[in-house]
C-alpha positions as CSV (number, residue, x, y, z in Angstrom):
1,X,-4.8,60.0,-58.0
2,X,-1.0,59.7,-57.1
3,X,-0.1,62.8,-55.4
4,X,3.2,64.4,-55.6
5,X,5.1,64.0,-52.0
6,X,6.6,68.1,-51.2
7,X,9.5,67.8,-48.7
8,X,9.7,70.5,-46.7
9,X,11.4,74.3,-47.9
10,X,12.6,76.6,-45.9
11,X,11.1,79.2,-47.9
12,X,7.9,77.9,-48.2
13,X,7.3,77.3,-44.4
14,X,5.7,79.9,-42.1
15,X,7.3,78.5,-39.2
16,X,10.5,76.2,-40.8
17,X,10.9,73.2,-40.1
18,X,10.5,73.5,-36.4
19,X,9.4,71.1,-34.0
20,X,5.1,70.9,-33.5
21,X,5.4,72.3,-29.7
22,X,5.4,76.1,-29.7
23,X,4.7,78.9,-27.4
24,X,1.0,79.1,-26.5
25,X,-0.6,81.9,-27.8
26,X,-0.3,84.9,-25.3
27,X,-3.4,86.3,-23.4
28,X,-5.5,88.9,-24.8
29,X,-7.4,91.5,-22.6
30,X,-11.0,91.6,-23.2
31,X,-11.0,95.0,-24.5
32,X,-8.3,94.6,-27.2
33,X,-10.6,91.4,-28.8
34,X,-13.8,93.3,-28.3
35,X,-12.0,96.3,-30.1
36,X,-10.8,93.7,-32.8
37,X,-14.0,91.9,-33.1
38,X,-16.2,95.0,-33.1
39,X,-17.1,95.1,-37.0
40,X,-17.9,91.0,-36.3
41,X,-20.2,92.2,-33.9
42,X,-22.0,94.2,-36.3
43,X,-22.0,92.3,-39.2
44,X,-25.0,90.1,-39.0
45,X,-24.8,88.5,-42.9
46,X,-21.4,87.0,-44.0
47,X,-22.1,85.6,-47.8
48,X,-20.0,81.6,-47.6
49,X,-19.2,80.2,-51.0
50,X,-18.5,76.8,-51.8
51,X,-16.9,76.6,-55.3
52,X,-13.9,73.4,-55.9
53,X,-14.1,70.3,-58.6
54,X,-17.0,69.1,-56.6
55,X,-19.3,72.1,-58.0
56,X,-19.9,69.6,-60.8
57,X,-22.4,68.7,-59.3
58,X,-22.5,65.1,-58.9
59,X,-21.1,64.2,-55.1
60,X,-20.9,66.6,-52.4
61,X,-16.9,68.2,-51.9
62,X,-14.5,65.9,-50.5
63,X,-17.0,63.5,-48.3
64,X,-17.8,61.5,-51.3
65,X,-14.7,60.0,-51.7
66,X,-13.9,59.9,-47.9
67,X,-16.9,57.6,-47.3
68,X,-16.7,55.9,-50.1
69,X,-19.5,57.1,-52.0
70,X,-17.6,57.4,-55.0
71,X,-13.5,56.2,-55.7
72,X,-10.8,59.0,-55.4
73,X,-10.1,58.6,-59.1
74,X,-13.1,58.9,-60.3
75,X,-13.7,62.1,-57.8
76,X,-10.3,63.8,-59.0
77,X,-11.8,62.6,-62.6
78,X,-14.0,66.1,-61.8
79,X,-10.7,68.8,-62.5
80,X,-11.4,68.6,-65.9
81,X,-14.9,69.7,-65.8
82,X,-13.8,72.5,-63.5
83,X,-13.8,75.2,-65.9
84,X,-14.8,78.9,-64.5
85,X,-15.7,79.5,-68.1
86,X,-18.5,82.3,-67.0
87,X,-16.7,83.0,-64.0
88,X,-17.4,86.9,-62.9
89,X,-16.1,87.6,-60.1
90,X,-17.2,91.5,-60.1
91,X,-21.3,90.0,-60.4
92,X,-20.2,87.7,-57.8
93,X,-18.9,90.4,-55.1
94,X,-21.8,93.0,-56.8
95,X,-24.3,90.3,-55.7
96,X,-22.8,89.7,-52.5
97,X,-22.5,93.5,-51.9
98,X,-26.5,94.0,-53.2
99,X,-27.4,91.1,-50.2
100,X,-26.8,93.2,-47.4
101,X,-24.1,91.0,-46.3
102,X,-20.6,92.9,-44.4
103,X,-18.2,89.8,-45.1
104,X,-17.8,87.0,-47.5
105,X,-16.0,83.4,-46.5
106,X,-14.7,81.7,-50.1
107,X,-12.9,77.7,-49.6
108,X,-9.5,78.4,-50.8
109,X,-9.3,75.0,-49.7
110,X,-11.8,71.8,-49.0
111,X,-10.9,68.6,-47.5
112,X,-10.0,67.0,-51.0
113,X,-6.6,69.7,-51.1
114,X,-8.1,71.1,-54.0
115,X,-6.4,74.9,-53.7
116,X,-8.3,78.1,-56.0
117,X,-4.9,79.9,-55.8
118,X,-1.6,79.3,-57.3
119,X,-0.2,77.9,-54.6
120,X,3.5,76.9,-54.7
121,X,3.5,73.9,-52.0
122,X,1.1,71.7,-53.3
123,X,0.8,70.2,-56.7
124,X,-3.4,70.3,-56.9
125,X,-5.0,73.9,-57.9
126,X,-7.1,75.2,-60.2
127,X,-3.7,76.6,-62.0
128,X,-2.2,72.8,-62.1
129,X,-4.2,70.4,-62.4
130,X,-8.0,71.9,-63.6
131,X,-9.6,72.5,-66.7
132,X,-9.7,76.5,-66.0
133,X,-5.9,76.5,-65.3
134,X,-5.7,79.5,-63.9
135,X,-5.6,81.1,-60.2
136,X,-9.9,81.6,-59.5
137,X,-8.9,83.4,-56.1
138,X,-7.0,86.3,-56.8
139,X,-10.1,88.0,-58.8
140,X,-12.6,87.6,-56.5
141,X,-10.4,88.8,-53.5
142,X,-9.1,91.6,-56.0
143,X,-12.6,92.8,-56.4
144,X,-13.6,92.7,-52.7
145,X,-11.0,95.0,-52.1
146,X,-12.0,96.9,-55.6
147,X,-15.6,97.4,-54.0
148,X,-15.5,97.8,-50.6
149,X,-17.9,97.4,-48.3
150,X,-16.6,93.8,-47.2
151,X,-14.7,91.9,-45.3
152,X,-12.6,88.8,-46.4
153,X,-12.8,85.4,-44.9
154,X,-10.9,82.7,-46.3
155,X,-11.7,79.2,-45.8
156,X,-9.5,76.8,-45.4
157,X,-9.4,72.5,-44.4
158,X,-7.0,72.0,-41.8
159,X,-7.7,68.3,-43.2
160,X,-5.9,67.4,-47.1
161,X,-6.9,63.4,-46.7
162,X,-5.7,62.5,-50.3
163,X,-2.2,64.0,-49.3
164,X,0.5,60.9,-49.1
165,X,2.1,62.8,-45.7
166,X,-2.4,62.9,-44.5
167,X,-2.9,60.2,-41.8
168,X,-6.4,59.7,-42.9
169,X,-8.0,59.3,-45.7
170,X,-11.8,57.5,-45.6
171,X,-13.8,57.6,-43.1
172,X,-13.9,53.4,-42.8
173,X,-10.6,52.1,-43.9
174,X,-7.1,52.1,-41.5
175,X,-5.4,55.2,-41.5
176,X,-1.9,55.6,-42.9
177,X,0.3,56.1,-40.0
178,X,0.1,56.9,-36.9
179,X,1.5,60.3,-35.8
180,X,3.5,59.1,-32.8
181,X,5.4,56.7,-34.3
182,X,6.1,58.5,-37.8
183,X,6.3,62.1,-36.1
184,X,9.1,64.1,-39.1
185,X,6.2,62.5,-41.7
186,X,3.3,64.1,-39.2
187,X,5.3,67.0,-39.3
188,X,6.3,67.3,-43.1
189,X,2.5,67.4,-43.1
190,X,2.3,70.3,-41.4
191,X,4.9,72.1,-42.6
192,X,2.7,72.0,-45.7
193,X,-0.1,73.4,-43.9
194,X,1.9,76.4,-42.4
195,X,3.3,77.0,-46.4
196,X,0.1,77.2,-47.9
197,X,-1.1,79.5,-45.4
198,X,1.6,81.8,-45.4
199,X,1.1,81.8,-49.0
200,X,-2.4,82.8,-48.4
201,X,-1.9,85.6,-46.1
202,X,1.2,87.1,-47.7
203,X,-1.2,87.4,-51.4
204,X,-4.4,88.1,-49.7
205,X,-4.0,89.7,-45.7
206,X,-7.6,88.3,-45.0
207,X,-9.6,90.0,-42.8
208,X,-10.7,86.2,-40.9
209,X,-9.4,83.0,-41.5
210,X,-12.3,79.7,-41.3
211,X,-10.6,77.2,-40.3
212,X,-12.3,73.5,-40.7
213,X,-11.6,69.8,-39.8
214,X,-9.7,70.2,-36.8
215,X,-11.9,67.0,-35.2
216,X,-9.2,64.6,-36.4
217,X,-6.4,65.2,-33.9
218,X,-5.9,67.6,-30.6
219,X,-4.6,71.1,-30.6
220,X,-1.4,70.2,-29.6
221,X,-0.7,67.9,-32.8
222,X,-2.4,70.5,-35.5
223,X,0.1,73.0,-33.3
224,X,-3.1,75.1,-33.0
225,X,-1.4,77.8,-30.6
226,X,1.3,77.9,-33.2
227,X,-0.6,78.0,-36.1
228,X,-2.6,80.6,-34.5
229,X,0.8,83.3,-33.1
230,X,2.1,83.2,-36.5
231,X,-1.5,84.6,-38.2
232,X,-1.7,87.3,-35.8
233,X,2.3,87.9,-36.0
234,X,1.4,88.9,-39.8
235,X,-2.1,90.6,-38.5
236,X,-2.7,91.0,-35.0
237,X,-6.2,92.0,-36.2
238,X,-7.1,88.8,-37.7
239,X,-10.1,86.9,-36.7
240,X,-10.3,82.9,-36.8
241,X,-13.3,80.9,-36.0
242,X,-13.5,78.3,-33.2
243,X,-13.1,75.1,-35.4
244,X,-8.8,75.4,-34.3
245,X,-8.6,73.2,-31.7
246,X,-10.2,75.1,-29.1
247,X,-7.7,78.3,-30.2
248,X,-10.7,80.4,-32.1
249,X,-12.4,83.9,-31.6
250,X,-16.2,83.1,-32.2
251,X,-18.6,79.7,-32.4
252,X,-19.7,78.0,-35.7
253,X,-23.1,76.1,-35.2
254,X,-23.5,74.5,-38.3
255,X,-27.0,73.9,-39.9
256,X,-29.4,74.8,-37.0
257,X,-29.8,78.3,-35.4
258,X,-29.3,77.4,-32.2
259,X,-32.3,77.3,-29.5
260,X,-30.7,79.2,-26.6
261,X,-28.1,81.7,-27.1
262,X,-24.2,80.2,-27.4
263,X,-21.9,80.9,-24.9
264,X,-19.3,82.5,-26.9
265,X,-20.0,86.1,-27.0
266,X,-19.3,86.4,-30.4
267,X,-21.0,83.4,-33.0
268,X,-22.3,82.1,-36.7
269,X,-24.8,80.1,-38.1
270,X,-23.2,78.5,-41.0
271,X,-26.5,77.7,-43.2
272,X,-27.1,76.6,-47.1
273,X,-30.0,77.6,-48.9
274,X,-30.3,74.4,-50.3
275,X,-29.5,70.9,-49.2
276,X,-26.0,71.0,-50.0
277,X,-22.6,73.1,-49.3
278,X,-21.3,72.8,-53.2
279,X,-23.5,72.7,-56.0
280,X,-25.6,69.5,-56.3
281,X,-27.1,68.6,-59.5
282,X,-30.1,66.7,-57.5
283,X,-30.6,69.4,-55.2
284,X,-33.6,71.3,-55.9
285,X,-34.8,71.3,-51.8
286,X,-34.5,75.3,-51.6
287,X,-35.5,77.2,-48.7
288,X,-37.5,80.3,-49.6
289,X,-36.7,83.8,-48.7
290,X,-38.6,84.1,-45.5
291,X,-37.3,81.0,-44.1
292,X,-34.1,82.7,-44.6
293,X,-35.2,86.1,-43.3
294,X,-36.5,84.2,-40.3
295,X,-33.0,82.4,-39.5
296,X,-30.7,85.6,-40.2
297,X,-33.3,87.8,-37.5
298,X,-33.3,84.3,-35.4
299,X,-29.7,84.5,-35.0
300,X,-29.2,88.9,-34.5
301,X,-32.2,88.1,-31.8
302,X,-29.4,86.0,-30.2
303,X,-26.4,88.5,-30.7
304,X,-24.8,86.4,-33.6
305,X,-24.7,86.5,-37.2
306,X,-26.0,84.5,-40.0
307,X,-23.2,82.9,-43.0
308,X,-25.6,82.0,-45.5
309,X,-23.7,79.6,-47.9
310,X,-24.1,80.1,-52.4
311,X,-22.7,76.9,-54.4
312,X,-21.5,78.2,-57.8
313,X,-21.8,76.0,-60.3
314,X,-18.6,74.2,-62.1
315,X,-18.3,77.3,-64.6
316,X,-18.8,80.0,-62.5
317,X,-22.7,80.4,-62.6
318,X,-24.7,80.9,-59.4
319,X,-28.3,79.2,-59.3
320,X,-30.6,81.4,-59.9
321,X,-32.5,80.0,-56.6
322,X,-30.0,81.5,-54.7
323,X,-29.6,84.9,-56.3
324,X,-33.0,85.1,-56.0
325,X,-32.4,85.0,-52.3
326,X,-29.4,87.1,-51.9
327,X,-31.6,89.7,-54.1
328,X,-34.5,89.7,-51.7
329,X,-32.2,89.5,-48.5
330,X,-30.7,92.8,-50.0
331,X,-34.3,94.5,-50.5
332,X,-35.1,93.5,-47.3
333,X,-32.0,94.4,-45.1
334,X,-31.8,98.3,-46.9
335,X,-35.8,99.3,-45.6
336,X,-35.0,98.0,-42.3
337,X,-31.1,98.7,-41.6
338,X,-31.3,100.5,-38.4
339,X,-32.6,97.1,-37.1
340,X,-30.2,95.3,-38.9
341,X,-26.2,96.5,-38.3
342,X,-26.0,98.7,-34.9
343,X,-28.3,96.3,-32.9
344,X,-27.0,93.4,-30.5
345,X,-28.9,90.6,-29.0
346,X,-33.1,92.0,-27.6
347,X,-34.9,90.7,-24.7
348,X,-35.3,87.0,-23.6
349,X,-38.3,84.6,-24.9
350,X,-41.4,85.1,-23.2
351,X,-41.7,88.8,-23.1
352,X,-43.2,88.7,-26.4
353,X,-44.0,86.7,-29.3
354,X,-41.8,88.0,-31.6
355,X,-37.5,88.1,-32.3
356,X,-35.9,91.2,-30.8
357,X,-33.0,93.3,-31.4
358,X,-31.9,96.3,-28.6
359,X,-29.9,99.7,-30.6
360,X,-26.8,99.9,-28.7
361,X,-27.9,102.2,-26.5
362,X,-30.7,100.0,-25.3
363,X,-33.2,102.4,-25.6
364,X,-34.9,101.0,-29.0
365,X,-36.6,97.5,-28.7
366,X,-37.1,96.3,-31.9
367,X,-39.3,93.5,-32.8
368,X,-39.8,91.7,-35.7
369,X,-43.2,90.1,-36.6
370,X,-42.7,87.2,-39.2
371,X,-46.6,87.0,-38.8
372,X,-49.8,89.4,-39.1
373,X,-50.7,90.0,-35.4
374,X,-54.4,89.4,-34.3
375,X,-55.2,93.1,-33.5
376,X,-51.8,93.9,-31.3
377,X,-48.8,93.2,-29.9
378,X,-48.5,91.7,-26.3
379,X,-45.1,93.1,-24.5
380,X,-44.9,91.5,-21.0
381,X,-42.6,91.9,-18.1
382,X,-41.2,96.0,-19.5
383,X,-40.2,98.2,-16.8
384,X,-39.5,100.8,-19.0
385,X,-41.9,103.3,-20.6
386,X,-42.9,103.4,-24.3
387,X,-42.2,106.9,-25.5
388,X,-42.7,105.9,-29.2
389,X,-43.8,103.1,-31.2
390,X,-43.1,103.3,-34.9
391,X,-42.7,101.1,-38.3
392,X,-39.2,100.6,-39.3
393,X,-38.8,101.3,-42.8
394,X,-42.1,104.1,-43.1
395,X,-43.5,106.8,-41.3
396,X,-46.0,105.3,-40.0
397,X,-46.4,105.2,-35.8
398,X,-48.7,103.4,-34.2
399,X,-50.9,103.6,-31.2
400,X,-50.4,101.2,-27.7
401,X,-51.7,101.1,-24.3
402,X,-50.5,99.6,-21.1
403,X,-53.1,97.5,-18.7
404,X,-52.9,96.8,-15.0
405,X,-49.8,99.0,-14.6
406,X,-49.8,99.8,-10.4
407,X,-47.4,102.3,-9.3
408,X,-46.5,100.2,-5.8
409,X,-46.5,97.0,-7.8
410,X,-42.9,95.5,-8.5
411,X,-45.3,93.9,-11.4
412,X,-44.8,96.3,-14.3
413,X,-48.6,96.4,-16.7
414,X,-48.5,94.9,-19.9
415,X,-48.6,97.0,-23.2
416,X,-50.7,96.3,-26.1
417,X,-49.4,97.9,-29.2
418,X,-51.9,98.1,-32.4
419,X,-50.0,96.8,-35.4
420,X,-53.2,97.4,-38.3
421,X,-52.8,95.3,-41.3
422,X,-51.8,98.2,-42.9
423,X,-48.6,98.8,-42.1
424,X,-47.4,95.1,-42.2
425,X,-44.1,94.5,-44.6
426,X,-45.0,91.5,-46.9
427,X,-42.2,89.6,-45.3
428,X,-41.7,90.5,-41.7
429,X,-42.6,94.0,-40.5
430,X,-40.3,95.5,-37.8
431,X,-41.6,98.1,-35.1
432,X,-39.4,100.5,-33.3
433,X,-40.4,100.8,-30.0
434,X,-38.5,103.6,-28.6
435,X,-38.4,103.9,-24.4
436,X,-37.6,106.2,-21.9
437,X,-33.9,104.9,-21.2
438,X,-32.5,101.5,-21.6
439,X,-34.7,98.8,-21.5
440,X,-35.3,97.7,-17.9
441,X,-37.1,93.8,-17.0
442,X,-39.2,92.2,-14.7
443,X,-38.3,88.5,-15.2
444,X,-40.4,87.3,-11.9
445,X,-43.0,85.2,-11.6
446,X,-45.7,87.9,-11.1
447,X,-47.3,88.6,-7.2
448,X,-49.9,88.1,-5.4
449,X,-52.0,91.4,-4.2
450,X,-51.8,92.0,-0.2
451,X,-51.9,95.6,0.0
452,X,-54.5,98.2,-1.9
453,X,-55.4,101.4,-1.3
C-alpha cells in the first residue's frame, strides 16, 4: 500500500523539528515515583485490548506482513472489513468495569501504523482509510472517564514499518536506510512519532502510556529521554512502561508469570486468554477461568499485576469466551477484595503451599488455596503468632494449632490450620490469617537440639 510521505510541521511536532539528542530526563526521588505509582501498586487487573484491521481475524496484527506470512497489500486489503458496526464502547468499559480490573490499556497504535483516532500526521486511521470511518478511540476513552473507576493506558508502537521514512519493514528482507547515513529522513520519522503522540495526550491526558517495539534501535536514536521529558512536561504524573529504551517506570514480562519475583519494584504480566493478541478466527485454544485466577493471584503473590488481554472482533464484538472470563474474574475479585487491592507481595516459597498476599500493614497473611487441602494447612518457618484465622469472603473462622513450638528455640513450631471442605470457594478459597504484628520469618535451615531442660 503506497503510503503518503508527511514532511515535518511545526504544529504538529511535540518537540519541532529539533535535533534527536536532548536533555536526559532529570532524576526522580524515590518518594515522588512511589507517590506517583501508588494507584499502580494497587491495581492488580489492568484489562489490554487489541482491536486494529487485523481483528478480522485472519493473521495476527502487523507480524503477518512483517514475516512474510501474508503481502502488505493484501494485509492493508483488511481496512475495509474494519467496520465497528456493533461497536459499544459503554458494554465495553461496563465489562471491563464488572472484571474487577483498575485500568484498561487500548492500541491506539500497532506496528502496521494503523491509528483508532483521527489523527492529523498520518494518513492511515480508522477515520481515513477504514470501512468504519470514523474516530473508534474517542468513545471508549470518553466513557472511561464517563464511568470512573479506571485508569487509562494507551498503547502505542514506537515501530510504523510500512511508513516510507520506517527503516524496517520485514523481518527477512534489507532494511531501507540506514539511520546514520540518512539521519533528517531518521528524524522526519520521528518527528512523526512525537506528532501523533502529542496528538494523543493533548485529546486524551492518559493516565499511562504502553509503549512497544523499542528492540529495533537504542535509546539514544528513538530519543527515549526526550520522548519521555516532553510526556511528563504535559503530565508529570504519567506512567510509561519499561519497553522505552530502558527510560520506563515498571517491567512487562510478556506471556509467562514470571518464576521469581522481577527486579523492578513495580511490574505486569501482559497475558491473552487465548492464543492470540487480536482476534484470530482459528483460535479457539482458551484458557479457563481458573487458569486465569491462578496467574492474576500468581503475579499479586509477587507484588505485580496481571494485564489480561480481550481481542474484539472486526465489528466491535467481544468473544463470548472472554466475557465469560472477565465476568467470573469480576465475581471472584468482589467476595475476596480485601485480598485483592490493598495487599503487596506475601511470604517467600516454601513457607507454605499456597500464593500469599501481606495487607499493608503486614499483619494479615493471606493465602490462597487453588486446591482442597488434605485435612490442613502447613505454615512453616512463622515467627509471628496467629491471633485469627478466617475465610475471606464468609464468616466462617477456622480452628489451627502450632507443633513443636519451644520458647528458647530460634526454630519457630509449625501451624496446622483446618481448612474443612466446607468452607472451600469453588475456585480458590482465601484464608485470612490475622497475627499479632507484622509478619516476622525464620528463613534458616532449622537446628539441631544441644540444650533441654
Amino acid at each position: 500500500m503506497k503510503r503518503i510521505l508527511l514532511f515535518c510541521l511545526a504544529a504538529l511536532s511535540l518537540a519541532g523539528c529539533k535535533s534527536a539528542v536532548a536533555p536526559a530526563v532529570a532524576p526522580e526521588p524515590a518518594e515522588a515515583k512511589a507517590a506517583r505509582m501508588e494507584w499502580f501498586s494497587q491495581a492488580k487487573l489492568g484489562i489490554f485490548i487489541h482491536w486494529g484491521i487485523y481483528s478480522r481475524g485472519d493473521w495476527s496484527e502487523s507480524w503477518s506482513f512483517h514475516n512474510g506470512t501474508v503481502s502488505m497489500e493484501d494485509y492493508f486489503a483488511q481496512e475495509k472489513d474494519f467496520t465497528a458496526a456493533s461497536y459499544d464502547p459503554a458494554a465495553w468499559v461496563e465489562l471491563i468495569r464488572e472484571s474487577g480490573a483498575r485500568y484498561t490499556v487500548i492500541t491506539s497504535k500497532h506496528h502496521d501504523g494503523f491509528a483508532l483516532w483521527d489523527t492529523k500526521a498520518g494518513d492511515v486511521s480508522a477515520v481515513k482509510s477504514s470501512a468504519a470511518g470514523r474516530d473508534v478511540l474517542t468513545p471508549f476513552v470518553e466513557e472511561v472517564r464517563r464511568q470512573g473507576g479506571l485508569r487509562l493506558g494507551l498503547y502505542f508502537s514506537l515501530i510504523d514499518w510500512p511508513r516510507e521514512d520506517y527503516p524496517n519493514v520485514f523481518r527477512a528482507g534489507p532494511a531501507r536506510y540506514d539511520i546514520h547515513r540518512e539521519p533528517e529522513r531518521w528524524q522526519h520519522f520521528l518527528s512523526f512519532n512525537s506528532a501523533q503522540l502529542k496528538e494523543l495526550q493533548d485529546a486524551y491526558n492518559p493516565d499511562l502510556i504502553w509503549f512497544d517495539g523499542d528492540w529495533e534501535f537504542k535509546a539514544e536514536e528513538w530519543d527515549a529521554p526526550g520522548i519521555v521529558s516532553a510526556l511528563r512536561a504535559h503530565n508529570p504524573d504519567i506512567i510509561v512502561n519499561s519497553r522505552i529504551a530502558g527510560y520506563g517506570d515498571y517491567d512487562t514480562p510478556e506471556l509467562g508469570v514470571p518464576v521469581t519475583r522481577p527486579e523492578s519494584r513495580w511490574w505486569e504480566t501482559c497475558m491473552t486468554i487465548g492464543d492470540s493478541w487480536g482476534f484470530r478466527k482459528r483460535d479457539t485454544d482458551f484458557k479457563s477461568f481458573d487458569t486465569i485466577l491462578r496467574m492474576l493471584v500468581d503475579c499479586m503473590s509477587m507484588g505485580g499485576n496481571l494485564l489480561l488481554d480481550i481481542g474484539p472482533r472486526a465489528d466491535g464484538t467481544i468473544p463470548e469466551e472472554e466475557v465469560a472470563v472477565l465476568k467470573e474474574l469480576g465475581r471472584w475479585i468482589s467476595k475476596h477484595s480485601e485480598a485483592v487491592y490493598p495487599t503487596r507481595a506475601g511470604i517467600p516459597a516454601g513457607h507454605v503451599q499456597a500464593y500469599t498476599t501481606l495487607n499493608r500493614a503486614g499483619d494479615i497473611l493471606y493465602a490462597y488455596l487453588p486446591y482442597a487441602p488434605n485435612e490442613s494447612l502447613e505454615i512453616k518457618g512463622l515467627k509471628s503468632v496467629i491471633k485469627r484465622v478466617r475465610v475471606v469472603g464468609t464468616d466462617q473462622e477456622l480452628s489451627w494449632k502450632r507443633y513443636n513450638d519451644i520458647d528458647w528455640s530460634a526454630t519457630p513450631g509449625v501451624y496446622y490450620i483446618n481448612v474443612p471442605q466446607q468452607v472451600l470457594d469453588p475456585n480458590m478459597t482465601v484464608l485470612a490469617i490475622e497475627l499479632d504484628g507484622p509478619a516476622t520469618l525464620y528463613e534458616g535451615a532449622g537446628q539441631v537440639i544441644s540444650f533441654n531442660e
